[in-house]
N, C-alpha and C positions, 0 to 999 in steps of 0.2 A: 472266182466263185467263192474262195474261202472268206475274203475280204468281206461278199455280200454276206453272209451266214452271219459272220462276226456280227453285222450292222443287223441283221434280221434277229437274233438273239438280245440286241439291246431295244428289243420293241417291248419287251412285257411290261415292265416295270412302270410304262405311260398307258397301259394298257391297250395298246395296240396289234392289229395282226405280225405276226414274228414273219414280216415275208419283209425282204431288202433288195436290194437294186446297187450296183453301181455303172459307171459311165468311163472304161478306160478309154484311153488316147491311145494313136498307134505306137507312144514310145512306151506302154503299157504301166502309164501312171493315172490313178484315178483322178479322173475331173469331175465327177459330180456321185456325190450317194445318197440315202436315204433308207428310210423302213417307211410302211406304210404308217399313213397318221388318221386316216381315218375315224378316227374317235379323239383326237387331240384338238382337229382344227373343225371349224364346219365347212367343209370343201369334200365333195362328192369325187373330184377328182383327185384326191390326196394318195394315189398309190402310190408305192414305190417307187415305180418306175419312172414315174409323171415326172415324181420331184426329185428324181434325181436327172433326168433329164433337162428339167428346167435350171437345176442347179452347174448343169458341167455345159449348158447354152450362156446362162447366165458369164461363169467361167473365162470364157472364149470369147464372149462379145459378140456370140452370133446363134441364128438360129439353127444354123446349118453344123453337123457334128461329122465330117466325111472322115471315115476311116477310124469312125471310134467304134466301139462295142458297146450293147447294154447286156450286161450279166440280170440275172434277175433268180431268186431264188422259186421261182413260182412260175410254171408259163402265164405269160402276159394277156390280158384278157385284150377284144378289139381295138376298144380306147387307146390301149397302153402301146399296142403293135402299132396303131396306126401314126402315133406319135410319134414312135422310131421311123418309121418311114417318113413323115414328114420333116424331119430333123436330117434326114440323109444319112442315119448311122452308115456303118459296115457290115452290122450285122448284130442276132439278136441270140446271146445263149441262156437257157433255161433249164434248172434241176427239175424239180417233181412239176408233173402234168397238170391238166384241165383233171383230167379221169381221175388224180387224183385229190383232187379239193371236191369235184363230186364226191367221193367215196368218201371222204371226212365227213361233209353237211349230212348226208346220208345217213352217214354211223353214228352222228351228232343230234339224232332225233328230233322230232317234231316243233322243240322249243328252238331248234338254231336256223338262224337268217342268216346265212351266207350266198350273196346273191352273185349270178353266177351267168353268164352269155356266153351261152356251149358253142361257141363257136371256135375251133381251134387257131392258134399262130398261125399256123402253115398256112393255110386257108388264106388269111389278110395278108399274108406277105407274100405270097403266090400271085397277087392280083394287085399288089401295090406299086408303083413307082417312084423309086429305084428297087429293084426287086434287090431283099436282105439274105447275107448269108442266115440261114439256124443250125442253129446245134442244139441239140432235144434233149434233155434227160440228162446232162453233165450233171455227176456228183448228185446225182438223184437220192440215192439213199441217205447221204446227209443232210439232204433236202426236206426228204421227206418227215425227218426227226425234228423240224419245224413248225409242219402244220398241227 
């Protein structure tokens, strides 16, 4: 997770969300990372996770990631869950909540668009197949000094 922060802290300066992602292998060497780019490219899917997903498939030569992790500094919105499930990770670990990117927009008044499908991880990886380990809230508070 510290790895991902690192990567989510070099998001500003492109003006991008400071949320990061990476993709370890089970011999726990990073195969794919990213920050979101969502304001750098025109791609609606440019999260984190997406692309570093795409980046440590890419990697590998395959779609399929069995036994990897996706760290993510952010929990993962539907899209980005479902993606990990499709890719066959291991499993999916996430610092600061949904509850709390609501409570950012929130506190971020009337002028901020941050758009948001309240639907939790758990939720989509409950019901997906292969069902993903989670781990919630790892290193949250350093997390949280992100959003």
């Amino acid at each position: 997770m510290s790895e991902a922060i690192r990567i989510a802290g070099s998001a500003e300066p492109s003006g991008n969300y400071r949320i990061g992602a990476i993709v370890m292998d089970e011999e726990m060497e990073v195969i794919g990372s990213a920050f979101t780019e969502l304001h750098s490219r025109p791609d609606p899917t440019a999260h984190a996770e997406i692309l570093a997903l795409r980046r440590a498939c890419a990697g590998v030569n395959s779609r399929y990631l069995p036994g990897c992790f996706l760290y993510t500094t952010l929990e993962p919105c539907p899209m980005c869950t479902s993606a990990a499930i499709w890719a066959k990770v291991g499993g999916i670990v996430y610092g600061a909540g949904l509850e709390d990117a609501s409570d950012f927009a929130r506190k971020s008044g009337p002028g901020f668009s941050w758009r948001q499908i309240d639907i939790k991880a758990s939720y989509v990886v409950a019901r997906g197949t292969p069902v993903l380990q989670l781990h919630e809230r790892f290193m949250r508070d350093e997390c949280l000094k992100l959003i």
